[in-house]
C-alpha positions as CSV (number, residue, x, y, z in Angstrom):
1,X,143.3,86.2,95.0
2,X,145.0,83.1,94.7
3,X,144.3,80.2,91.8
4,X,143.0,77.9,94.4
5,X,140.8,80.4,96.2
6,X,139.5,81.5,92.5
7,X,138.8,78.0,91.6
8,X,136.6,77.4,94.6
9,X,134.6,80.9,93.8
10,X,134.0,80.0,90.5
11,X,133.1,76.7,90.7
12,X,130.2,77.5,93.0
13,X,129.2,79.7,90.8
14,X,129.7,77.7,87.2
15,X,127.9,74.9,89.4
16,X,124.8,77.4,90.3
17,X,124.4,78.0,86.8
18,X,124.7,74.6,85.4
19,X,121.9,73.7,88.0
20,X,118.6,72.4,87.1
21,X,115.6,75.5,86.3
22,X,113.1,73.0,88.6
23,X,115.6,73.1,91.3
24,X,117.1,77.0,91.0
25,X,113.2,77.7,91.2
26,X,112.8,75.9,94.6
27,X,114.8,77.7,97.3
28,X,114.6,76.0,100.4
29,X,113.0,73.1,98.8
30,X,112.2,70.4,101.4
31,X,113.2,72.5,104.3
32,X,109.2,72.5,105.7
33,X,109.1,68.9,105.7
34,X,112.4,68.0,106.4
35,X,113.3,66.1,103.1
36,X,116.0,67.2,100.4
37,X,116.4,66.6,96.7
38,X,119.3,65.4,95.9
39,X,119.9,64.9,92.2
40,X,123.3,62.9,91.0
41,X,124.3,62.9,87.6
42,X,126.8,60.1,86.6
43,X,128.3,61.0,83.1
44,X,131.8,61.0,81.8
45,X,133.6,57.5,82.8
46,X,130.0,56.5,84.9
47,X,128.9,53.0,82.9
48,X,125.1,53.6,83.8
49,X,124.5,49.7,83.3
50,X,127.5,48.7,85.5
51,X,126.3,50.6,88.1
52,X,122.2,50.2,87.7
53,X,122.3,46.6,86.4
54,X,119.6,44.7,84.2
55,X,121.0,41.4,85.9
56,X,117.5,39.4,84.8
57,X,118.0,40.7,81.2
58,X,120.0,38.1,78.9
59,X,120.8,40.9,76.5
60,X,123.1,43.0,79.1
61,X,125.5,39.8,79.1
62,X,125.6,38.8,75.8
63,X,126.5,42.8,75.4
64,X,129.1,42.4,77.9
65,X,130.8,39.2,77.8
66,X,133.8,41.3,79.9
67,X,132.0,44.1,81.8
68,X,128.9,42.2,83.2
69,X,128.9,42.0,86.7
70,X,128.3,38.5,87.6
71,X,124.2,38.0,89.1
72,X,125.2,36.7,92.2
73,X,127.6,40.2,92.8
74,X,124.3,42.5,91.8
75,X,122.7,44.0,94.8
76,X,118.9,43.4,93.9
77,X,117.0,46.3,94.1
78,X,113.8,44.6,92.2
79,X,113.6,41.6,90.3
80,X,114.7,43.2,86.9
81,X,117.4,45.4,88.5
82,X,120.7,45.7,91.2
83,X,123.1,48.0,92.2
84,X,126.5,47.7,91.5
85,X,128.4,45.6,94.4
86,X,131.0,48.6,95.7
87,X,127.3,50.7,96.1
88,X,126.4,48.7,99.4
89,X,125.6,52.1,101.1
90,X,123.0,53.2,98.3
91,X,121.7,50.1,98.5
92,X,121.0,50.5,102.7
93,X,119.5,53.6,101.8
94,X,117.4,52.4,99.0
95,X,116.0,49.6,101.2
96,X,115.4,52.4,104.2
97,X,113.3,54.3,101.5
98,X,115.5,57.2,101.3
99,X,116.8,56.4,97.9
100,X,114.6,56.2,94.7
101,X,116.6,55.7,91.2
102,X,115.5,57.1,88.5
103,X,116.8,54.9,84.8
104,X,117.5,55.7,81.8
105,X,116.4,59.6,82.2
């Protein structure tokens, strides 16, 4: 087996396992009513408040003099919180109610 093939293997496999218990316990979740669960995890170099942005909360740019994004860039999802401008596609799905975010989980 080659070291790209191997990778691949394994990484399915390492992913499996890293999965969720609620989800693993589920299979074929959503297949009888045609909706699926799809979880994303941001973590690493994801800056959860530059891409789910408090952009009514006066704390958030006093924090971030530098990183804010700028309130008229914000994507409004409610009136406390936007989306991240370069997430224009989450927010067509968010408005098509096909997208619900979860914060600060």
């Amino acid at each position: 087996m080659d070291r790209r093939k191997f990778l691949k293997s394994t990484g399915l496999v390492s992913t499996a396992m890293l999965m969720p218990r609620f989800l693993r316990a589920m299979p074929g979740a959503g297949s009888a009513n045609g909706k699926i669960l799809v979880v994303v995890q941001l973590t690493g170099g994801n800056d959860g408040l530059n891409t789910v942005i408090p952009y009514r909360n006066d704390a958030y740019y006093t924090a971030r003099p530098q990183l804010g994004i700028a309130k008229e860039l914000v994507l409004p999802l409610t009136d406390e919180i936007g989306l991240n401008p370069g997430m224009g596609a989450m927010r067509s799905l968010f408005d098509e109610g096909q997208l619900t975010i979860v914060n600060g989980v």
